[in-house]
C-alpha positions as CSV (number, residue, x, y, z in Angstrom):
1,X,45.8,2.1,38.2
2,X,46.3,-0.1,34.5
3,X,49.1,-1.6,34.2
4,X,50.4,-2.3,30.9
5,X,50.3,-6.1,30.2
6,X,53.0,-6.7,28.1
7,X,55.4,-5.4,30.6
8,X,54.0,-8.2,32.8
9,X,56.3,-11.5,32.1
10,X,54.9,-13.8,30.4
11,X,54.8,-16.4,32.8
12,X,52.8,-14.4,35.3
13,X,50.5,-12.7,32.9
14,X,49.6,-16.6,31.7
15,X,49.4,-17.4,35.5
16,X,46.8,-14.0,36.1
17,X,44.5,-14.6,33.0
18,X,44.3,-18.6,34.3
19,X,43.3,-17.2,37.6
20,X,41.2,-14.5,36.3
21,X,39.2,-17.0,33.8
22,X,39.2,-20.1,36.7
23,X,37.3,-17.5,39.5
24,X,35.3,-16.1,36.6
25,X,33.3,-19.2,36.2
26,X,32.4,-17.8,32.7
27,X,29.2,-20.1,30.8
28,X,30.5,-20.1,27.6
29,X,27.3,-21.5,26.0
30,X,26.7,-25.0,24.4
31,X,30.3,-26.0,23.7
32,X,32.7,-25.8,26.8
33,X,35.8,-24.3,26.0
34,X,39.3,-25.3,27.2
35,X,41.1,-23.6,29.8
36,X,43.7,-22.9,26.8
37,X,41.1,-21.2,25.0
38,X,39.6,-19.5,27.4
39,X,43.5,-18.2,28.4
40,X,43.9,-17.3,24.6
41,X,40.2,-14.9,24.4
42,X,41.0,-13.1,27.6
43,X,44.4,-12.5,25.7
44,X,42.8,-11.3,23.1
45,X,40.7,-9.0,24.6
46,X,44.3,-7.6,26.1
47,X,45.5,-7.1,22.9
48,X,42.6,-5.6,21.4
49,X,41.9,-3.3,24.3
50,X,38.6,-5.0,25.4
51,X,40.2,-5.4,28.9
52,X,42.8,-4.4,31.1
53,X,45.2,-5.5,34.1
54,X,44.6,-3.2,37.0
55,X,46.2,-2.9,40.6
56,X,44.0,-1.8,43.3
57,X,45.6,0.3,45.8
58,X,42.8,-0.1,48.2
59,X,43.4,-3.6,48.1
60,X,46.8,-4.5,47.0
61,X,45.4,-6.8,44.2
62,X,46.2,-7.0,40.5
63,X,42.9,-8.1,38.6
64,X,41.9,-8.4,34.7
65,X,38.3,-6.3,34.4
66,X,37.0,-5.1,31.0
67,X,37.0,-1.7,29.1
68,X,33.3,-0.7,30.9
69,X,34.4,-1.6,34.2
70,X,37.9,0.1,34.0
């Protein structure tokens, strides 16, 4: 089920995309990025539709996946 992401509080949905980007392990090429960047692109990509906060039933997890795997 998606949950809209900007009725998550701010706080949390910072505290989800940190988690989300820290487990991802994402190689972001030549130049590292921050963890602040990183938080800000996986905002983006909320914004923009590119991905989506979804709560798993099955189990009882929220998680961040993009548009193909939604």
């Amino acid at each position: 089920m998606e949950i809209p992401y900007r009725e998550i509080e701010p706080d949390t949905l910072t505290q989800l995309i940190e988690f989300y980007v820290l487990r991802e392990g994402t190689d972001y090429g030549e130049v590292e990025k921050s963890l602040a960047d990183k938080v800000q692109d996986v905002r983006r990509q909320l914004e923009n539709g590119d991905a989506k906060v979804v709560y798993s039933e099955l189990h009882e997890s929220v998680n961040i996946v993009t548009r193909n795997e939604f």
